[in-house]
Each structure stands twice: as structure tokens, then as C-alpha cells.
N, CA, C and O atoms as a MOPAC input file, in Angstrom:
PM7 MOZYME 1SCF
protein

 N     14.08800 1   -55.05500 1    77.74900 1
 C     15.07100 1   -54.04200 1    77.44500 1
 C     14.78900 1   -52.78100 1    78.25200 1
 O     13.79700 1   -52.58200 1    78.95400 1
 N     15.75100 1   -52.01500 1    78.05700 1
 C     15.41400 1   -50.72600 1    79.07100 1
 C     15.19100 1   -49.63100 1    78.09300 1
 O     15.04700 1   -49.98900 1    76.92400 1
 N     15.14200 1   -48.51800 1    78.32500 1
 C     14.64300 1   -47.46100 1    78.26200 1
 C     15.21700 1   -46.86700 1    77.12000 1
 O     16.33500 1   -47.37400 1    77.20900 1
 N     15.27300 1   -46.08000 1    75.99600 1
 C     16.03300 1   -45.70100 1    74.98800 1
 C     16.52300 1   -44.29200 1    75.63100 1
 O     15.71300 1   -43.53100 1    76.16200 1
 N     18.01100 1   -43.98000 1    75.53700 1
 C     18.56300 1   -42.84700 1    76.38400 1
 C     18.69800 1   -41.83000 1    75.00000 1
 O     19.08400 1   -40.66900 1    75.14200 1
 N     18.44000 1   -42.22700 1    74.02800 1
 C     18.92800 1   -40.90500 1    72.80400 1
 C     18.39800 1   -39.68600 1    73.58500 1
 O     19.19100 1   -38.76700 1    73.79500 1
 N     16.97300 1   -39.58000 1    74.09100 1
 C     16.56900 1   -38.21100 1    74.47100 1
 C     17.35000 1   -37.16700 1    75.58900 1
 O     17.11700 1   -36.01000 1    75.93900 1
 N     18.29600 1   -38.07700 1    75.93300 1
 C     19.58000 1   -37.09200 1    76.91700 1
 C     20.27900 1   -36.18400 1    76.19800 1
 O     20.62500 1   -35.12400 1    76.71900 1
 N     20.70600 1   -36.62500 1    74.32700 1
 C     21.52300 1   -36.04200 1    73.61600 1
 C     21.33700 1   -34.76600 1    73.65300 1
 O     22.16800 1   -33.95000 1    74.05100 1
 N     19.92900 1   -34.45600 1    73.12200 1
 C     19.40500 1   -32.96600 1    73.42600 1
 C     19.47500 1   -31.71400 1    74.29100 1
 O     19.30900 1   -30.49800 1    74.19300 1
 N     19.88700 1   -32.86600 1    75.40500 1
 C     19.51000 1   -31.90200 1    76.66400 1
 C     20.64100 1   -31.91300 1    77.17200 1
 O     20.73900 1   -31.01200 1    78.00600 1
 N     21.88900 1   -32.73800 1    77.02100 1
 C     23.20400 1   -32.35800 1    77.62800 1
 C     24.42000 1   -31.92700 1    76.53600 1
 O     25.51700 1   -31.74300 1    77.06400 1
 N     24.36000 1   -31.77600 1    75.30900 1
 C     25.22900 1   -31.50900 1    74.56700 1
 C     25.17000 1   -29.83900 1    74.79800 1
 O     26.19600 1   -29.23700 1    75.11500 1
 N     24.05900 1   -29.23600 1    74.63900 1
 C     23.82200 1   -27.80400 1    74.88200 1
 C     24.25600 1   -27.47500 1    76.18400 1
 O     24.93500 1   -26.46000 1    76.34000 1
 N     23.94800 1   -28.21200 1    77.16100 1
 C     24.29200 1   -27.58700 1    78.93800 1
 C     25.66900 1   -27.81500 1    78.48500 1
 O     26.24500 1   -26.83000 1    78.02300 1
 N     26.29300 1   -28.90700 1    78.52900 1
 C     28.16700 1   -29.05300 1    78.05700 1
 C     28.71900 1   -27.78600 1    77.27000 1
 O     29.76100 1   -27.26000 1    77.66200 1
 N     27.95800 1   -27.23100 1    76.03500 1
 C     28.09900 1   -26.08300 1    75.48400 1
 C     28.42300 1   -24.86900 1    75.81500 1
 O     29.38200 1   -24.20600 1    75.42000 1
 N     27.29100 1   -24.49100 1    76.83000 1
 C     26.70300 1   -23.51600 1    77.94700 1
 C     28.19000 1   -23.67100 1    78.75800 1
 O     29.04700 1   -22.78800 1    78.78000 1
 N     28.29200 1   -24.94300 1    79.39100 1
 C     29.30700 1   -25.03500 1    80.44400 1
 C     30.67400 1   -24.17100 1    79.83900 1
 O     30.99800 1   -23.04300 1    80.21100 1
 N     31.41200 1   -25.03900 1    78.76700 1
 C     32.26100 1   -24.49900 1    78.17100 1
 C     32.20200 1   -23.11600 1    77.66400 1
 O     33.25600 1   -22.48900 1    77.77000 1
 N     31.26100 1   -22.54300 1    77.16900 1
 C     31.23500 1   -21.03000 1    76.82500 1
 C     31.47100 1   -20.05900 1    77.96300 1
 O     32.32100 1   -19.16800 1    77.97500 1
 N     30.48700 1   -20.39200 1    79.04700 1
 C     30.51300 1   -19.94200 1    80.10600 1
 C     31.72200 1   -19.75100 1    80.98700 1
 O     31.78600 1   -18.82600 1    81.79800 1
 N     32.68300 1   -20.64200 1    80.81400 1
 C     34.11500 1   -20.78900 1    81.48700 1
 C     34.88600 1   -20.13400 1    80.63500 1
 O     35.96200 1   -19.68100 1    81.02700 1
 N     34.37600 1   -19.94100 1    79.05000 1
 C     35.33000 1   -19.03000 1    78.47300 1
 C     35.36500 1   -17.34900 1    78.80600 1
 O     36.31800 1   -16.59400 1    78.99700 1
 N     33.84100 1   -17.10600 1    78.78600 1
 C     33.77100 1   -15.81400 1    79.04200 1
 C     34.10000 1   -15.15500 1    80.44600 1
 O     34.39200 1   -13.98900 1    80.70800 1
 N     33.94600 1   -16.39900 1    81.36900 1
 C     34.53100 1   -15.89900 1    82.64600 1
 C     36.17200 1   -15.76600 1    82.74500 1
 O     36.60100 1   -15.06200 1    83.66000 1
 N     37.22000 1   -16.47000 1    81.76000 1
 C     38.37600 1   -16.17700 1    82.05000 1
 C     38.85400 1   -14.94700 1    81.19500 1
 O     39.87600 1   -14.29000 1    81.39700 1
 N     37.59000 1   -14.69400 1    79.84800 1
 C     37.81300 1   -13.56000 1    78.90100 1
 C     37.84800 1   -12.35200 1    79.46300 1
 O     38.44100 1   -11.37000 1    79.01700 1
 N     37.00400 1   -12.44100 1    80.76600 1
 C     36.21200 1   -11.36600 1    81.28700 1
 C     37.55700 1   -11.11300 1    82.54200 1
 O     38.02400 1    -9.98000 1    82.42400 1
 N     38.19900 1   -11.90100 1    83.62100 1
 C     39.30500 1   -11.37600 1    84.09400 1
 C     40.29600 1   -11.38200 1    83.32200 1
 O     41.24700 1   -11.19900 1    84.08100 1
 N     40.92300 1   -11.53300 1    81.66400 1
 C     41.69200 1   -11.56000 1    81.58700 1
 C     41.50700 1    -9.72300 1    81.10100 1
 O     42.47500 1    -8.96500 1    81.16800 1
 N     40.24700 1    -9.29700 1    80.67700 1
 C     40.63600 1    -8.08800 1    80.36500 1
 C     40.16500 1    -7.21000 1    81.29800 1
 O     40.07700 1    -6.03800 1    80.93200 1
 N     39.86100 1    -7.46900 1    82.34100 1
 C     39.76900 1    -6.74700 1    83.62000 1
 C     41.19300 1    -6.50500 1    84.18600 1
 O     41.56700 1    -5.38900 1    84.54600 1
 N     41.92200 1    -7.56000 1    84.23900 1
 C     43.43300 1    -7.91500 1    84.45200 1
 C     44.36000 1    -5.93000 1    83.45400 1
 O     45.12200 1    -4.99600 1    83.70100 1
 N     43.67700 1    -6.36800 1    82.62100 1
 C     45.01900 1    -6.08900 1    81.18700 1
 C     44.05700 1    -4.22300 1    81.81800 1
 O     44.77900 1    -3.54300 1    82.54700 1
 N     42.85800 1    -3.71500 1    81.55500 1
 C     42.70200 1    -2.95400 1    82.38100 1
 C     43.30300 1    -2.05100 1    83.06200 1
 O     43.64500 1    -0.88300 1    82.87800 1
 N     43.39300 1    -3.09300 1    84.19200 1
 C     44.13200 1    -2.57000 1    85.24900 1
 C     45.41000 1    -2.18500 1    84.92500 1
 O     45.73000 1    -1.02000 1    85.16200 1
 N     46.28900 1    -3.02200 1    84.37400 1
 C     47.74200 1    -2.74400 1    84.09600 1
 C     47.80100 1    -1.37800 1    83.38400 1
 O     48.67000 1    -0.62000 1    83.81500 1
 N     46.97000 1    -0.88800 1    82.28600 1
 C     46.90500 1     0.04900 1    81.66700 1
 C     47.00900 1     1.15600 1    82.42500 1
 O     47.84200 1     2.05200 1    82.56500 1
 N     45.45200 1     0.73900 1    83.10300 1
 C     45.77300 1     2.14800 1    84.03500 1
 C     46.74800 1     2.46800 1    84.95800 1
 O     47.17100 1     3.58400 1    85.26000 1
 N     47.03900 1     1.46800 1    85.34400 1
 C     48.80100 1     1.51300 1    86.38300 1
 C     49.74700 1     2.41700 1    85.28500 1
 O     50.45300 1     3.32900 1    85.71400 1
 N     49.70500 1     2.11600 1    83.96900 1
 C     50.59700 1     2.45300 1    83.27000 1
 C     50.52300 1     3.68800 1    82.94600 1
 O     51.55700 1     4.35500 1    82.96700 1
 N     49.38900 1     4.23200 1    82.60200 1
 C     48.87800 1     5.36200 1    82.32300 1
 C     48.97300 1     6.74700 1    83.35900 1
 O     48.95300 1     7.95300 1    83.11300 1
 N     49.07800 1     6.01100 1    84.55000 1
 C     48.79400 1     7.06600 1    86.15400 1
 C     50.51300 1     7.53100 1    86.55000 1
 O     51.00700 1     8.38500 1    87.28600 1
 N     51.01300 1     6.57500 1    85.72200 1
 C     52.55500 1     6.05000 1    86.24600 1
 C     53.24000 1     6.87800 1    85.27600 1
 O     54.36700 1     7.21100 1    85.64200 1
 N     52.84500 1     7.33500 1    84.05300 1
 C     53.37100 1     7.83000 1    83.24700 1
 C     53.80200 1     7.22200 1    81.94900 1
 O     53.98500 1     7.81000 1    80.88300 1
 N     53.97600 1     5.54800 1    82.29600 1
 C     55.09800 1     5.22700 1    81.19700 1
 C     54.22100 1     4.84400 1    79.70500 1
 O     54.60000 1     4.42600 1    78.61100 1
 N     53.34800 1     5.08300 1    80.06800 1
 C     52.26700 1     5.13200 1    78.64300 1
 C     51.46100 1     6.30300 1    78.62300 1
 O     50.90400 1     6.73500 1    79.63200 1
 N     51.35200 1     7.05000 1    77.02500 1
 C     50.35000 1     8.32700 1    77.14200 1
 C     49.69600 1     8.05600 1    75.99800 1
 O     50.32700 1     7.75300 1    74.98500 1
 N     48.27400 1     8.13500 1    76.01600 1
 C     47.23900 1     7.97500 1    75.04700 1
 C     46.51200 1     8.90100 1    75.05600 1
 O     46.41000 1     9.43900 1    76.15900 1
 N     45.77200 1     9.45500 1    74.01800 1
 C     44.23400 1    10.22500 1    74.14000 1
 C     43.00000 1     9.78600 1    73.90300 1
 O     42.77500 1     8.65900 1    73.46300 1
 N     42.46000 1    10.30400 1    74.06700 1
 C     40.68200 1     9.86700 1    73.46300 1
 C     40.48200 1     9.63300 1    72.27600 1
 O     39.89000 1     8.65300 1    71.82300 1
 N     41.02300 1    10.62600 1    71.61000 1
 C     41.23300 1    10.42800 1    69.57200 1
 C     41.85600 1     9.49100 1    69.71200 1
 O     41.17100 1     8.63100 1    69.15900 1
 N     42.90800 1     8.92300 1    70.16200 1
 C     43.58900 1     7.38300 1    69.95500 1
 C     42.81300 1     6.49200 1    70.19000 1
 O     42.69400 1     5.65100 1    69.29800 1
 N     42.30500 1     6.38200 1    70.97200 1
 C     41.45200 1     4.92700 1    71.87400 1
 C     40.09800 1     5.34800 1    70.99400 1
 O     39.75400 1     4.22800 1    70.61500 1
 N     39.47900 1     5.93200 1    70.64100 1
 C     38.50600 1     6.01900 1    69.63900 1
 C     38.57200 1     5.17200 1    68.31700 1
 O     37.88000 1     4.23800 1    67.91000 1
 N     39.94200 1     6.01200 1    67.65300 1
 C     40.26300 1     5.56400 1    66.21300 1
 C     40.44300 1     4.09200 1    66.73800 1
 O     40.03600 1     3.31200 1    65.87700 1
 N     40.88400 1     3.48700 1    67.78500 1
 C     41.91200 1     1.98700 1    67.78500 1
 C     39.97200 1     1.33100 1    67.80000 1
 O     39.65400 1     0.29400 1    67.21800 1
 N     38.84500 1     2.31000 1    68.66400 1
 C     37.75200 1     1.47000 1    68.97700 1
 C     37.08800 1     1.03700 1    67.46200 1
 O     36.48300 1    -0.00300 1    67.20500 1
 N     37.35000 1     2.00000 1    66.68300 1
 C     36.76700 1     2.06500 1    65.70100 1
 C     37.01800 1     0.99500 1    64.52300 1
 O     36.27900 1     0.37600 1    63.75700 1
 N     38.47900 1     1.07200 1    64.75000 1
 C     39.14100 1    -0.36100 1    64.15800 1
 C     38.73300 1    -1.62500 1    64.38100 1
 O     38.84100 1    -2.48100 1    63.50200 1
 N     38.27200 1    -1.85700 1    65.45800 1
 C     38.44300 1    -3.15700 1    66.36500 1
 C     36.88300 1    -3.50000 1    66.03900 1
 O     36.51600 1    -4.54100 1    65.49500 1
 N     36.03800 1    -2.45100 1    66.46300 1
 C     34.29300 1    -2.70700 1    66.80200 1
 C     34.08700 1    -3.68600 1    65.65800 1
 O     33.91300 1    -4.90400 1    65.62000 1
 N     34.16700 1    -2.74300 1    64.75100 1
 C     33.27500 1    -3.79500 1    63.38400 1
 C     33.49300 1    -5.16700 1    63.43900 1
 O     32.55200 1    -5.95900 1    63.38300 1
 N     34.87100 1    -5.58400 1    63.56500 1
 C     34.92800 1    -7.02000 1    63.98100 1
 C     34.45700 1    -7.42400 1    64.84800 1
 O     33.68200 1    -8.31000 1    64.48800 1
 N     34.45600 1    -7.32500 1    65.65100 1
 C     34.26300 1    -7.52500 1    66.95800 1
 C     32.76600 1    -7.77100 1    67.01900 1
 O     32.35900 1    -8.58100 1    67.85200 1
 N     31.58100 1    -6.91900 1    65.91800 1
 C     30.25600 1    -7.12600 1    65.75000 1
 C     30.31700 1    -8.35600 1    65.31700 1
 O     29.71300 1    -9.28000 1    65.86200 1
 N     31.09400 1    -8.48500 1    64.23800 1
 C     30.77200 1    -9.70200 1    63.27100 1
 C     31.07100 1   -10.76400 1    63.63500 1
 O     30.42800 1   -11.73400 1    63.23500 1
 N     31.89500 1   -10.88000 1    64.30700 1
 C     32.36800 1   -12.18800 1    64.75400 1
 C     31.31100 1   -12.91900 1    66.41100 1
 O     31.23800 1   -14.12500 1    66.64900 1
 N     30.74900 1   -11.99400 1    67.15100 1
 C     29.80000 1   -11.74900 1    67.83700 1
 C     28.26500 1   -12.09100 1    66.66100 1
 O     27.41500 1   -12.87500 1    67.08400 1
 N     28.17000 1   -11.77700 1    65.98400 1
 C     26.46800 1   -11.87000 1    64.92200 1
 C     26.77300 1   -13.40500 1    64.34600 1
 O     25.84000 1   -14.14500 1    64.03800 1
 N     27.81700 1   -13.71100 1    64.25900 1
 C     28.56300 1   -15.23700 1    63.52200 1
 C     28.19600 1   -16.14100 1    64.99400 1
 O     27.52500 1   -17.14900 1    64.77500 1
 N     28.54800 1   -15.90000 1    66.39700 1
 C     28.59800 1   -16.83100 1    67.15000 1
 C     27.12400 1   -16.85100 1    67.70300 1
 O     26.82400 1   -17.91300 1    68.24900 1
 N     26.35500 1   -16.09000 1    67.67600 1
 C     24.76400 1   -15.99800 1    67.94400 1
 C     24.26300 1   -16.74900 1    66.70700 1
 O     23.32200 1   -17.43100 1    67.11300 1
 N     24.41700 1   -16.94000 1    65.50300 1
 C     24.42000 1   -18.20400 1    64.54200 1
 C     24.12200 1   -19.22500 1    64.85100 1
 O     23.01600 1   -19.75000 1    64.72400 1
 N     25.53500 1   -19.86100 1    65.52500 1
 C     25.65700 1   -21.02000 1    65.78900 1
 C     25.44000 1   -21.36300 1    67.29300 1
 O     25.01600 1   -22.50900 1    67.44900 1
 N     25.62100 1   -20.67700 1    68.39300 1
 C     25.38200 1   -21.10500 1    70.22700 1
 C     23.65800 1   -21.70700 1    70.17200 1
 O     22.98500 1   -21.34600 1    69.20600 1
 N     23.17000 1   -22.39400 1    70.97600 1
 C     21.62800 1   -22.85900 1    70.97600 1
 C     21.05800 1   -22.05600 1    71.97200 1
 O     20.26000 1   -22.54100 1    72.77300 1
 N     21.45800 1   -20.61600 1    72.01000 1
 C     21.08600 1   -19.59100 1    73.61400 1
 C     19.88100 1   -20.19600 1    73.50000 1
 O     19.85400 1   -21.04400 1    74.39200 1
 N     19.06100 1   -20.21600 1    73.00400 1
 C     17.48200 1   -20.69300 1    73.14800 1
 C     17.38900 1   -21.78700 1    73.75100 1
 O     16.27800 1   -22.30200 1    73.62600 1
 N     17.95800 1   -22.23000 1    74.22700 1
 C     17.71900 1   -23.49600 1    74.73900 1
 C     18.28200 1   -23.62700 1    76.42400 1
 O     19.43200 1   -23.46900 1    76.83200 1
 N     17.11000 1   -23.94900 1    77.16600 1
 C     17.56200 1   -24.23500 1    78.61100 1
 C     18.54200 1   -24.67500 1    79.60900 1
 O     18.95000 1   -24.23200 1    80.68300 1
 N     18.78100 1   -25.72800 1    78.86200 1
 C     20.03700 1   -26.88000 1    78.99400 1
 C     21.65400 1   -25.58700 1    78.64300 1
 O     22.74400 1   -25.46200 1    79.20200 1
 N     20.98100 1   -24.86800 1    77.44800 1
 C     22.54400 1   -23.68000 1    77.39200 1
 C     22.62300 1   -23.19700 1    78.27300 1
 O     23.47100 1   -23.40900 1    79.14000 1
 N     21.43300 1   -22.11900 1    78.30000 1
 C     21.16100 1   -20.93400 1    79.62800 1
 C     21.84500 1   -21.65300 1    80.73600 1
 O     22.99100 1   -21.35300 1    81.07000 1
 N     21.19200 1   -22.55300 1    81.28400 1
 C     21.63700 1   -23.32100 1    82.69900 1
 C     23.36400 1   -24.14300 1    82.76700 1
 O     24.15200 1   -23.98200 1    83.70000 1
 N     23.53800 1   -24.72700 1    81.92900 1
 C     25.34300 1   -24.37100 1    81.72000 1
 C     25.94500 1   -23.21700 1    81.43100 1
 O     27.08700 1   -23.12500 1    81.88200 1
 N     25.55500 1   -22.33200 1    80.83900 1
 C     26.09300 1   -20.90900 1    81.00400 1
 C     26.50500 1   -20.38000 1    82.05000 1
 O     27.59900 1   -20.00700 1    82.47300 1
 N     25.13600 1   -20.40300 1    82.53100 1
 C     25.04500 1   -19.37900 1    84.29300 1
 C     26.20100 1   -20.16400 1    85.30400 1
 O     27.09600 1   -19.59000 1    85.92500 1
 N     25.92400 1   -21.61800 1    85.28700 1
 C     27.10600 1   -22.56400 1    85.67700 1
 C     28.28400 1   -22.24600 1    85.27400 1
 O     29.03700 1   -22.25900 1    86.24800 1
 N     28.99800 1   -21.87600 1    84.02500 1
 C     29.79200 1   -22.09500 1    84.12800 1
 C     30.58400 1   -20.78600 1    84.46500 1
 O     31.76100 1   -20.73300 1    84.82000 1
 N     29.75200 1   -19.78200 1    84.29500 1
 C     30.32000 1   -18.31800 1    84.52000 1
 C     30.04200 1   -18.20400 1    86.34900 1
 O     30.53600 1   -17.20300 1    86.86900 1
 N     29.24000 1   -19.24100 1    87.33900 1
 C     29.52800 1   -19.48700 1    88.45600 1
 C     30.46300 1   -20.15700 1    89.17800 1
 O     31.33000 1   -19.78200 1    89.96800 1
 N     30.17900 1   -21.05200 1    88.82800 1
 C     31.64200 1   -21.87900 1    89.07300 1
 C     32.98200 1   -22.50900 1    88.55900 1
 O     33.80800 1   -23.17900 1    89.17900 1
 N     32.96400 1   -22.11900 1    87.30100 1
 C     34.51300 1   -22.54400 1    86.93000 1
 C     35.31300 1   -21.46300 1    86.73200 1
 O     36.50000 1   -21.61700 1    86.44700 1

């Protein structure tokens, strides 16, 4: 008989993980680089006016979630693990 392969499970379910996370945060990351930009087009252009007290109060709204749901996904991701790290970096390189 050959070789028992269970010990791959370990080591590629996390890189697959890594991969997929990694491709998320890279399209998360231009989509609000994207949205950004438009703002400020909008903002320079006139057809939108905001202040600092606005974009504060809206940060203020938003953060707390934004912690928690962030402290919830550090929970569950296996960052500790090599096989993540190395699909991560992958996938925020190339996909």
C-alpha cells in the first residue's frame, strides 16, 4: 500500500483559506481605494460637502462594528499557521 495522505489536510485547507482571504482583502482593498477616489472627485467638484464633525460622528458609528466583527474573524482564521500566512501573502499577490 502507499503512503497515508491525511497529513496534507492540515497543511492545505489553511493555505486554500489564506488563498481565499487574501483575494478577498485584495479586492476589499481596491474596492475602497476605488470609492475613495470618487469621493474625493466629488468633494473637489463640489457636488458633495461634508465636514470633519460628519465623517467623525459617521467614524464613530461604524468603528465599533467594525472592531467586533474584526475580534470575531481573528477567532476563527488559523493566522498562526504557515500554510495561512503563505496563502495569504499569495493571494493578496497574485489574484
Amino acid at each position: 500500500m502507499g503512503a497515508d495522505p491525511s497529513w496534507l489536510v492540515p497543511l492545505i485547507a489553511p493555505f486554500l483559506i489564506g488563498l481565499v482571504v487574501g483575494a478577498m482583502i485584495k479586492a476589499a482593498a481596491k474596492f475602497v481605494l476605488l470609492l475613495l477616489v470618487l469621493v474625493a472627485i466629488l468633494a473637489v467638484t463640489g457636488l458633495i460637502a461634508f465636514s470633519v464633525e460628519d465623517l467623525l460622528g459617521r467614524a464613530m458609528d461604524y468603528l465599533p462594528n467594525l472592531l467586533r466583527t474584526g475580534s470575531a474573524a481573528k477567532d476563527v482564521l488559523p493566522y498562526t499557521s504557515l500554510s495561512f500566512i503563505l496563502g495569504l501573502l499569495l493571494g493578496l499577490w497574485k489574484l
